[in-house]
C-alpha positions as CSV (number, residue, x, y, z in Angstrom):
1,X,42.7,134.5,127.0
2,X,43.7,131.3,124.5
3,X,45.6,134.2,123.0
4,X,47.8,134.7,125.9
5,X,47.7,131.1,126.6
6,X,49.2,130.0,123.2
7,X,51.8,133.4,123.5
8,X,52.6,131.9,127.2
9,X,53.5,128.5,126.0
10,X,55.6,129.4,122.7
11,X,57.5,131.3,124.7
12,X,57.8,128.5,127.3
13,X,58.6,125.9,124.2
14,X,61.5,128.4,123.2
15,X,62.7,128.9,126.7
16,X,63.1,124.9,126.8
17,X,64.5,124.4,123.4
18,X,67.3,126.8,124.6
19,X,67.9,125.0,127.6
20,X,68.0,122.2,125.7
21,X,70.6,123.4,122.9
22,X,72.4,124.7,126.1
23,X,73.2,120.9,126.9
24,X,75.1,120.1,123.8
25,X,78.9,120.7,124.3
26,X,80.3,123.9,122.2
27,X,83.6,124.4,119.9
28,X,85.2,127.6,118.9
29,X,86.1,126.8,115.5
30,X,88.2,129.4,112.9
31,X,85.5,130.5,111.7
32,X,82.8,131.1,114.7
33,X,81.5,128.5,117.1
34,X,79.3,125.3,117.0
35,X,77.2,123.2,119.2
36,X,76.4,120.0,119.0
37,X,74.6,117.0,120.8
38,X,76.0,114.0,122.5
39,X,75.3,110.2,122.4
40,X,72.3,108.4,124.2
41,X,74.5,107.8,127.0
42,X,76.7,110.6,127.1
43,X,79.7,109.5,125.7
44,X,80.2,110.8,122.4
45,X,80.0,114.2,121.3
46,X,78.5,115.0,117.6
47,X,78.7,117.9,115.2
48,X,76.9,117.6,112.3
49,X,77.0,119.9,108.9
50,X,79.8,121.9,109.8
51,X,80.9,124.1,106.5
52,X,84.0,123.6,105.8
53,X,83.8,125.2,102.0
54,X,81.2,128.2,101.2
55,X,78.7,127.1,99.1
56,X,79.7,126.3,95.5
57,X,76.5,128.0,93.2
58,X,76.5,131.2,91.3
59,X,79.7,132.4,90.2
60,X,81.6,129.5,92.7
61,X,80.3,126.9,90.4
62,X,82.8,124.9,89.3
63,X,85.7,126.9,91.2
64,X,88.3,125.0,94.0
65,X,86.0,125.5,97.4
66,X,86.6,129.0,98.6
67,X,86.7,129.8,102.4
68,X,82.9,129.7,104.2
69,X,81.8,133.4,105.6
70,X,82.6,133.2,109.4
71,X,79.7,133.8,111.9
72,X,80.1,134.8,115.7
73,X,76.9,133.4,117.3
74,X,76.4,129.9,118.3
75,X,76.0,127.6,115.3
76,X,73.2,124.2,115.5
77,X,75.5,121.9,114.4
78,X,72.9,118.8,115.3
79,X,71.6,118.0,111.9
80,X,73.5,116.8,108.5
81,X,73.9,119.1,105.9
82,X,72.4,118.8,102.2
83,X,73.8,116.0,100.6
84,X,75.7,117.3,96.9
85,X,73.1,116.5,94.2
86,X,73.8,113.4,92.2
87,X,72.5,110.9,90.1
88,X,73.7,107.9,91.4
89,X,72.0,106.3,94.3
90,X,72.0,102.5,95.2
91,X,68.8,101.2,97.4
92,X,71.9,100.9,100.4
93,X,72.5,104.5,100.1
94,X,70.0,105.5,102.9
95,X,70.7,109.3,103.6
96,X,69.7,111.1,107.1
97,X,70.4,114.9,105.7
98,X,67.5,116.5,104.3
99,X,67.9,116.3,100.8
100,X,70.2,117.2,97.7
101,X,71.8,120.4,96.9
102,X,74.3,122.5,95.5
103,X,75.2,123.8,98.9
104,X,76.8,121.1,100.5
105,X,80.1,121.3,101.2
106,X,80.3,120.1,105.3
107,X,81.7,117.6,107.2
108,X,80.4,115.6,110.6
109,X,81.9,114.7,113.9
110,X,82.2,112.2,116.6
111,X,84.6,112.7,119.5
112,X,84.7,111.3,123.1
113,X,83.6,113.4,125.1
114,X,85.9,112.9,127.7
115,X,89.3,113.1,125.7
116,X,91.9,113.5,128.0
117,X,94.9,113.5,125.1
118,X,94.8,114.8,121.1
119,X,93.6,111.3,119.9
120,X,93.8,110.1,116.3
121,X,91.9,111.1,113.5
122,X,89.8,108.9,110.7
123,X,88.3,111.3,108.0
124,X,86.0,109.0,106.1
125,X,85.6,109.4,102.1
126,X,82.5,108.3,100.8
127,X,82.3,106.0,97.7
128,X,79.3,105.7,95.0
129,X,81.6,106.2,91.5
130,X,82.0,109.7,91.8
131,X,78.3,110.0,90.6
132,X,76.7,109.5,94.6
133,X,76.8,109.3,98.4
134,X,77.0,111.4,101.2
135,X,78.8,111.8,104.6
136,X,75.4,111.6,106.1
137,X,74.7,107.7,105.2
138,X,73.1,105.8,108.0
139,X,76.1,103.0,107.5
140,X,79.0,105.8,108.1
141,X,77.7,107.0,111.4
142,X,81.1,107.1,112.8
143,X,79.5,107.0,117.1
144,X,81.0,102.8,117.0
145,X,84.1,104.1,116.1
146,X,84.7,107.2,118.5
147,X,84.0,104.6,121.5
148,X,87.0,103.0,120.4
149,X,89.5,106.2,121.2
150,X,89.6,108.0,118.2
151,X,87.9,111.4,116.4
152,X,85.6,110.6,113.3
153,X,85.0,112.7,110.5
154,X,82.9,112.1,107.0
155,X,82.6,114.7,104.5
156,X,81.0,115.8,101.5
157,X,82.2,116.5,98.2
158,X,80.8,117.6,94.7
159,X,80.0,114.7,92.5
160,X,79.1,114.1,88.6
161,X,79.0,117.1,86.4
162,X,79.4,119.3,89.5
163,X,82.5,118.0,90.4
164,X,84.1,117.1,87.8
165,X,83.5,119.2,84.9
166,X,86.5,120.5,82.8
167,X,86.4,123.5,79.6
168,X,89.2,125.4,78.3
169,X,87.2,129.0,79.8
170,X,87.1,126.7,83.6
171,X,91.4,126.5,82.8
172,X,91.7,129.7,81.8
173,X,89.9,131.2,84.2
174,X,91.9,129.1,87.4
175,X,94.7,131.3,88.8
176,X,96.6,127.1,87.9
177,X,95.0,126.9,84.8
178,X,93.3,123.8,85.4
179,X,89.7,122.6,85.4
180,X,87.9,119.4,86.9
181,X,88.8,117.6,90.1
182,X,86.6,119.9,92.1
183,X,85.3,117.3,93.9
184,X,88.3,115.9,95.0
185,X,89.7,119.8,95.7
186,X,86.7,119.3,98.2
187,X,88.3,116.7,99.8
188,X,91.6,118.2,100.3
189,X,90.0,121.2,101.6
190,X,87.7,119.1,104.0
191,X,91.3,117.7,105.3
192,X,93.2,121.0,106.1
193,X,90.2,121.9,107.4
194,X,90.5,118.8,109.8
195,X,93.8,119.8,110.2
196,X,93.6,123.3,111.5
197,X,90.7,122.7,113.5
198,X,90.3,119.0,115.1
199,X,92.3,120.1,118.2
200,X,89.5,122.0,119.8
201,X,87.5,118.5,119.3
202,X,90.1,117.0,121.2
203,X,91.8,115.4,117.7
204,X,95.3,115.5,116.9
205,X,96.2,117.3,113.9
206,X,99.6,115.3,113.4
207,X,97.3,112.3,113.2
208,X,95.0,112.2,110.4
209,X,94.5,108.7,109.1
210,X,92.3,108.8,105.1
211,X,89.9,105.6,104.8
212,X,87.6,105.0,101.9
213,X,85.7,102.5,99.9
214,X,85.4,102.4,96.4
215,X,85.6,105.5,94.7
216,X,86.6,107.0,97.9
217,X,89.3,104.3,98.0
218,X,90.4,105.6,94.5
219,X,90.2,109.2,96.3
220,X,92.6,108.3,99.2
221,X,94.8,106.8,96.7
222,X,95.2,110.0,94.9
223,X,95.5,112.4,97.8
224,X,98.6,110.6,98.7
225,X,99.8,111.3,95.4
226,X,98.7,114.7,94.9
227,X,101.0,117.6,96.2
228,X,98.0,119.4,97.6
229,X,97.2,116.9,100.2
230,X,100.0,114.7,101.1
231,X,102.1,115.9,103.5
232,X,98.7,116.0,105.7
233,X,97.9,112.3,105.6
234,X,99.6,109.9,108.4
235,X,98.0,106.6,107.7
236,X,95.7,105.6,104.6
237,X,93.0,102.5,104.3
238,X,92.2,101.6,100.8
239,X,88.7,99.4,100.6
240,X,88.1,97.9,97.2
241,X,90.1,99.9,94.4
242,X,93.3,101.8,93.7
243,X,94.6,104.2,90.7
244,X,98.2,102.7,90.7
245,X,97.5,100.1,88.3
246,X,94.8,99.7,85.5
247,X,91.6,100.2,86.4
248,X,88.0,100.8,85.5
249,X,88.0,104.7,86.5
250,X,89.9,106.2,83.4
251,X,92.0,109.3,84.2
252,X,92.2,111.3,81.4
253,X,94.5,114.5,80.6
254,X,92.9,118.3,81.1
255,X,92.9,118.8,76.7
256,X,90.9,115.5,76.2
257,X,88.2,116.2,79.5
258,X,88.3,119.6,77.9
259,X,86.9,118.5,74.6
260,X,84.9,116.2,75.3
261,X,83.2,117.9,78.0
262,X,82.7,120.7,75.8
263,X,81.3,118.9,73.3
264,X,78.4,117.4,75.6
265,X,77.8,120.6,76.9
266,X,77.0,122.5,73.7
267,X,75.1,119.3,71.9
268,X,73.6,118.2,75.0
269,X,72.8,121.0,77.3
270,X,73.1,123.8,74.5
271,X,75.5,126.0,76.1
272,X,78.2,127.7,73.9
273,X,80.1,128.8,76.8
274,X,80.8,128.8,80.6
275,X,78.4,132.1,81.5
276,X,75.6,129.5,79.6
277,X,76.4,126.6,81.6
278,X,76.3,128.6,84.8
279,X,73.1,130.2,84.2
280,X,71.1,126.6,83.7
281,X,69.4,125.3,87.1
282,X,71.1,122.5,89.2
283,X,68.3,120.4,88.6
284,X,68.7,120.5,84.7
285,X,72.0,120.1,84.6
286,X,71.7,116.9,87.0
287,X,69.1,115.5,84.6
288,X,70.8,116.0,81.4
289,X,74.0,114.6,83.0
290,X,72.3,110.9,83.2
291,X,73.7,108.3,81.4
292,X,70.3,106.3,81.6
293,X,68.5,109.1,80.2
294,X,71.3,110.3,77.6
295,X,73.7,108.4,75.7
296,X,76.2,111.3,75.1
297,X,77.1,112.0,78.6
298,X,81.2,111.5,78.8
299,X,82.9,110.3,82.2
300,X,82.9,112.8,84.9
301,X,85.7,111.7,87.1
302,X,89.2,112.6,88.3
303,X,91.7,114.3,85.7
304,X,95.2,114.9,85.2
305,X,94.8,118.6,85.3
306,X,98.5,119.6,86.4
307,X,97.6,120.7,89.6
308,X,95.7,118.7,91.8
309,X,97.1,115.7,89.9
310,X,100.4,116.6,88.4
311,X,100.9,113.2,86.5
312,X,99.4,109.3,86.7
313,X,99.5,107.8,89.8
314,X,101.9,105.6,89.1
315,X,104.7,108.1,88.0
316,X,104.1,109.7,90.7
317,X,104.6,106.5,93.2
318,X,107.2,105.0,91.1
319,X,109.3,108.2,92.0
320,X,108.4,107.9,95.7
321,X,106.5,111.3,95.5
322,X,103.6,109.7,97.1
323,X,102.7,110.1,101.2
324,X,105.2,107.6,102.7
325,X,102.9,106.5,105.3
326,X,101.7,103.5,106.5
327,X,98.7,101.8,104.2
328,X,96.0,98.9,104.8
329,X,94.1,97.9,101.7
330,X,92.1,95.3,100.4
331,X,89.2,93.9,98.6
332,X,85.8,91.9,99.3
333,X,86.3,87.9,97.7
334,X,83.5,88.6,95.5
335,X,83.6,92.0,94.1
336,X,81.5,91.7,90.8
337,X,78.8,89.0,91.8
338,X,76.2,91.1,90.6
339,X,77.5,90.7,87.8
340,X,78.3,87.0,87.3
341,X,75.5,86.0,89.1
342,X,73.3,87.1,86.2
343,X,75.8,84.4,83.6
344,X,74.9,81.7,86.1
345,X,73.9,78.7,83.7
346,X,74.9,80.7,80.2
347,X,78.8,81.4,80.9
348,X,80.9,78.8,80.2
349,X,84.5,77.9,79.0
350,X,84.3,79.0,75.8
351,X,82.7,82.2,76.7
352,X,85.4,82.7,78.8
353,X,88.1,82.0,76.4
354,X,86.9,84.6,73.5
355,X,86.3,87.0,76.1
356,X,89.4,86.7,77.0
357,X,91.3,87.4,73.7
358,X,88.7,89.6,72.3
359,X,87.9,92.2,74.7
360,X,92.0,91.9,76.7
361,X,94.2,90.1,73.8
362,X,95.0,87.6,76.5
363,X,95.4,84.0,74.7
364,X,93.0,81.4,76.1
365,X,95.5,78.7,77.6
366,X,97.7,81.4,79.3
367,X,94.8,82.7,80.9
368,X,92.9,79.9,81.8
369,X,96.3,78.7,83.5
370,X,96.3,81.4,86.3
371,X,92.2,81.7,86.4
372,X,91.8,77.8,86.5
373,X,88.5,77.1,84.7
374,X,88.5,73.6,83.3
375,X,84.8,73.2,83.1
376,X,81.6,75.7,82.9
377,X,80.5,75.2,86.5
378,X,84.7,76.8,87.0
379,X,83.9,79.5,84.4
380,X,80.7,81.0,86.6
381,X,83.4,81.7,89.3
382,X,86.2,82.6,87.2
383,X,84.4,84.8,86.0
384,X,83.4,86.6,88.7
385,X,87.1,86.4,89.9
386,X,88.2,88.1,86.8
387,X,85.6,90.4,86.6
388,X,87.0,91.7,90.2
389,X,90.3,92.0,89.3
390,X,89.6,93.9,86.7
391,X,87.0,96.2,88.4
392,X,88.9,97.5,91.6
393,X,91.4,93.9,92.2
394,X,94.6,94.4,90.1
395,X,94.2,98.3,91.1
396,X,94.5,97.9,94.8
397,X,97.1,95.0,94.7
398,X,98.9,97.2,92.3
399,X,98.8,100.2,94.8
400,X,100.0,98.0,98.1
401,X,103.0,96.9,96.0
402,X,103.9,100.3,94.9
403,X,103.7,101.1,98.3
404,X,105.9,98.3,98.9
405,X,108.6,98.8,96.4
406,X,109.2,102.4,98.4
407,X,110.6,100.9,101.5
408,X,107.3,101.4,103.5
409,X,107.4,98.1,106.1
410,X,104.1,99.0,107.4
411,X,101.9,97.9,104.8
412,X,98.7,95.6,105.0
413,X,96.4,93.3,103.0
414,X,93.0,92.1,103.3
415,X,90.6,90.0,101.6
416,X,86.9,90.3,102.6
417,X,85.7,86.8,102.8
418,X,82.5,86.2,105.1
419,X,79.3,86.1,102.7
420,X,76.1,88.3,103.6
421,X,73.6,86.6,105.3
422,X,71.4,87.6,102.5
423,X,68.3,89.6,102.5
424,X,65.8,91.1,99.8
425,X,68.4,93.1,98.6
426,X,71.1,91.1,99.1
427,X,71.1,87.5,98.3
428,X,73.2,85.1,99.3
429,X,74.7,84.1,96.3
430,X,76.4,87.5,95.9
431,X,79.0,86.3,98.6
432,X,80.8,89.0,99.8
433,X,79.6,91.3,97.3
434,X,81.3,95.1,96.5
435,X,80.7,97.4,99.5
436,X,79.9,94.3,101.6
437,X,82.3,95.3,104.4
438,X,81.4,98.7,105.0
439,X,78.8,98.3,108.1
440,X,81.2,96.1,109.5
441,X,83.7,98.6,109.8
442,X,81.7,101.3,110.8
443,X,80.0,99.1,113.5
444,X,76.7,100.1,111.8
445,X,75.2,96.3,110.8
446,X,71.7,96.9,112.2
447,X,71.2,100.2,109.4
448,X,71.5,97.3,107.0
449,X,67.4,97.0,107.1
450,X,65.8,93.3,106.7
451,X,69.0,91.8,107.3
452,X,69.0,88.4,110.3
453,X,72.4,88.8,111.1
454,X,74.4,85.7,112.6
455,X,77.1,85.8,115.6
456,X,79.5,85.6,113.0
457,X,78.7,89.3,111.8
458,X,78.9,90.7,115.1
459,X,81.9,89.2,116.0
460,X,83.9,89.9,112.5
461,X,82.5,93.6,113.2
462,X,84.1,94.1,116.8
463,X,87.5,92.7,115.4
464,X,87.7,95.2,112.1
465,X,86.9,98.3,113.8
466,X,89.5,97.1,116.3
467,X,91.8,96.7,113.6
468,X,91.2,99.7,111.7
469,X,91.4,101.8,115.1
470,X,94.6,100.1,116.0
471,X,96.6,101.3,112.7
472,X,94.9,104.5,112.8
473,X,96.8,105.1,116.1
474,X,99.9,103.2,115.3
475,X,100.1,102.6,111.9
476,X,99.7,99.1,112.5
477,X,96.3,97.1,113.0
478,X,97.6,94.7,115.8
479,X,96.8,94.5,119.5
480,X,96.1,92.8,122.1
481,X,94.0,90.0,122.1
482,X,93.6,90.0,117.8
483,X,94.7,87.5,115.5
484,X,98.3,88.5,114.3
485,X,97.7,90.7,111.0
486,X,101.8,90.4,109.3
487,X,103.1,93.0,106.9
488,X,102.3,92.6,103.2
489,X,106.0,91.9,102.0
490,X,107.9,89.6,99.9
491,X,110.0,88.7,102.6
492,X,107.4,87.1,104.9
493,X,105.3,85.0,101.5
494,X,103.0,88.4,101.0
495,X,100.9,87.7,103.5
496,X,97.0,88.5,103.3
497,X,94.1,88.7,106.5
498,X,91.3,87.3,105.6
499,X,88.2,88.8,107.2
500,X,85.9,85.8,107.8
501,X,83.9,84.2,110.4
502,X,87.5,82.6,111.7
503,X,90.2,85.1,110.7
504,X,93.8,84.7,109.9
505,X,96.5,85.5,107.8
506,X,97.9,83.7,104.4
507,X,100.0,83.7,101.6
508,X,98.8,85.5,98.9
509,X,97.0,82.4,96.7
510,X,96.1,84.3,93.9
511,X,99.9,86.3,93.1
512,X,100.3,84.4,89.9
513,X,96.8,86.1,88.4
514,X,98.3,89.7,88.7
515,X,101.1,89.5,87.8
516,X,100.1,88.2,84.8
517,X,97.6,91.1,84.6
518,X,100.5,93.2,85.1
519,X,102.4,91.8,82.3
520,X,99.9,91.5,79.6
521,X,99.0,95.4,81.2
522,X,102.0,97.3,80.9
523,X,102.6,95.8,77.2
């Protein structure tokens, strides 16, 4: 009798789970169909782990993403897929997929569920140095966003060793004899999967605006230069670094990745050749790719290979080869406080003066003329304002003005001024620290845990999603009701919005320090 009882219920437990997956609203993809789930209230719809790549293990290791198998019955899309395995992973990374893993190569959804038009598109790319992060972050959840007319997508793509790895056998055996860049071959893929498919989600696929932050501000930056993805992007938003200009992400050429990344591998992992490195575990090859654990591990970023990247950026937006779209970019007013924080009380003048010529050749009294440090107390800030310009500052400036100089009106500028609240994590003295802005924007300030935030925060929050939503529609962040946000240009005194607790736009105050980066630079 318990027998049948227990049968009896599983099968009612089944029945209800069913009728429960019924409720979720369905979409006919390319490949097969997907159902999802819906917001609290009804409002959104939300697919989660959708593949848009098949998984990259085995013999696909290390290849451009290759077409997922199609399937014909009724996909659960309601959960995030693996995140890509990686070593990087700060304590505000907090991931809602299940764990790490080769296979990882999907994207996530939010639409309105009542979309009576094709509405614009924001495909979010994650940032964590090309080393870490995931679409599935509990900051990127993209349901704020969606209530404000338009579709939200964030994807995965391969990171570290995984996604960037480059040998001569990888070149030889690519039908474009090139190697590395896989991750950001991801991305492009993720995108003209956006583009064939975000109709049937109600998106418009003449609409796709590219935001990012960090390293995925560095990655929308080069799919508007690189032929493979270009011509699909309407509207970009850079947060907090660019590869126009110098910067601390070095882009190397395919022969020197080649070597160096060969070297590693045979000293280092003790493979001779590619059918070695394919054959060691995920897990080993993650470990051993560590720079905390082994000094000898080279960069794994983006490369000039001569096919997803044809040549540096900035050939490439010097010639106007670039997407001519509309762009908004900026940085956070204190980019590097973690770092300066730390000279607090043992960085002064002087420090800053032979730092200045010894590590940049820059001579002390030019230097301190555009940085303005005339005592130690100065320096501790001059510091960190130096050590920001250097780490993602001068490279986003430099991208908005090449973006200028190609007859592009509809470009914008923003500093990220209002200071965290502070927390356990987070102290106050970090200011507006490096990746400060990025639960504002996604409307997500509560997944920042132990945080009191003021009225301030909320308030800064509503207007930046309305501005980002606004210039993903039109290309320009303005509207109704928002402080006026003018074009970056030289005709109007290159006019920067600052994002504070009482917004409004400015003449750039700091012009003088670039362009003296820019001449000391291109020397």
């Amino acid at each position: 009798m318990r027998l049948l009882w227990n049968c009896s219920f599983l099968v009612l437990l089944l029945m209800a789970m069913r009728a429960a997956a019924a409720d979720g609203p369905a979409v006919k993809t390319e490949l097969g169909p997907v159902q999802g789930k819906t917001s609290g209230d009804g409002q959104i719809n939300i697919f989660l782990g959708i593949p848009f790549a098949a998984p990259p293990v085995g013999a696909l290791r290390w290849k451009a993403p290759q077409p997922p198998a199609p399937w014909s019955e009724l996909r659960n899309a309601t959960a995030f897929g693996s995140r890509c395995i990686q070593i990087f992973g700060p304590p505000d990374m907090i991931f809602l997929d299940s764990g790490a893993s080769e296979d990882c190569l999907t994207l996530n959804i939010w639409a309105p569920a009542k979309a009576n038009a094709k509405l614009p598109v924001m495909a979010w790319i994650y940032g964590g140095s090309f080393a870490g992060g995931s679409g599935s972050e509990a900051r990127y959840d993209g349901e704020a966003l969606a209530r404000r007319g338009v579709i939200v997508v964030t994807l995965n793509y391969r990171l570290g060793i995984f996604g960037f790895l480059a040998t001569h056998e990888l070149a030889e055996e690519s039908p474009q004899h090139a190697a590395g860049n896989y991750g950001l071959l991801d991305q492009s893929a993720a995108l003209h999967w956006v583009q064939r498919n975000i109709a049937a989600f109600g998106g418009d696929p003449a609409n796709i605006t590219i935001f990012g932050e960090s390293a995925g501000s560095y990655s929308v930056n080069l799919q508007m230069a690189s032929p493979l993805s270009r011509e699909l992007i309407s509207h970009a938003i850079g947060e907090s670094a660019g590869a126009v200009g110098r910067t601390v992400v070095q882009f190397t050429d395919l022969a020197t990745a080649e070597k160096e990344h060969e070297k590693f591998a045979k000293g280092t992992l003790h493979a001779e050749n590619l059918a070695a490195l394919r054959a060691l575990s995920a897990d080993e090859l993650a470990k051993k790719s560590s720079p905390k654990l082994f000094s000898s591990v080279p960069t794994f970023g983006p490369i000039i290979d001569g096919y997803f990247l044809t040549e540096a950026v900035a050939a490439t937006f010097a010639a106007n080869k670039q997407a001519l779209v509309p762009l908004m970019a900026g940085t956070n007013k204190d980019e590097s406080s973690f770092e300066s924080v730390s000279k607090l009380g043992r960085f002064g003048v002087q420090n800053l003066n032979a730092m200045a010529l010894q590590k940049f050749g820059f001579h002390g009294g030019e230097f301190l003329k555009v940085y303005h440090a005339s005592n130690d107390a100065e320096a501790v800030r001059t510091a960190d304002d130096f050590d920001s310009d250097t780490f993602v500052g001068f490279g986003t400036w430099a991208w908005l003005e090449a973006q200028v100089n190609s007859g592009i009106n509809a470009v914008f500028r923003y500093s990220f001024d209002l200071g965290v609240p502070g927390d356990s994590k987070h102290p106050a003295t970090l200011g507006a620290f490096h990746s400060d802005e990025l639960e504002y924007v996604f409307g997500t300030l509560d997944s920042r845990k132990g945080t009191t935030w003021r009225p301030e925060d909320y308030k800064l929050s509503e207007l930046m999603q309305s501005y980002w939503t606004n210039f993903a529609k039109s290309g320009n962040p303005n509207g109704a009701g928002l402080p006026n946000w003018p074009a970056y240009n030289g005709k109007d005194g290159w006019q920067v919005m600052h994002l504070d607790a009482t917004a409004g736009a400015r003449s750039d105050e700091h012009r003088d320090r670039y362009l003296f980066l820019q001449k000391y630079w291109n020397k």
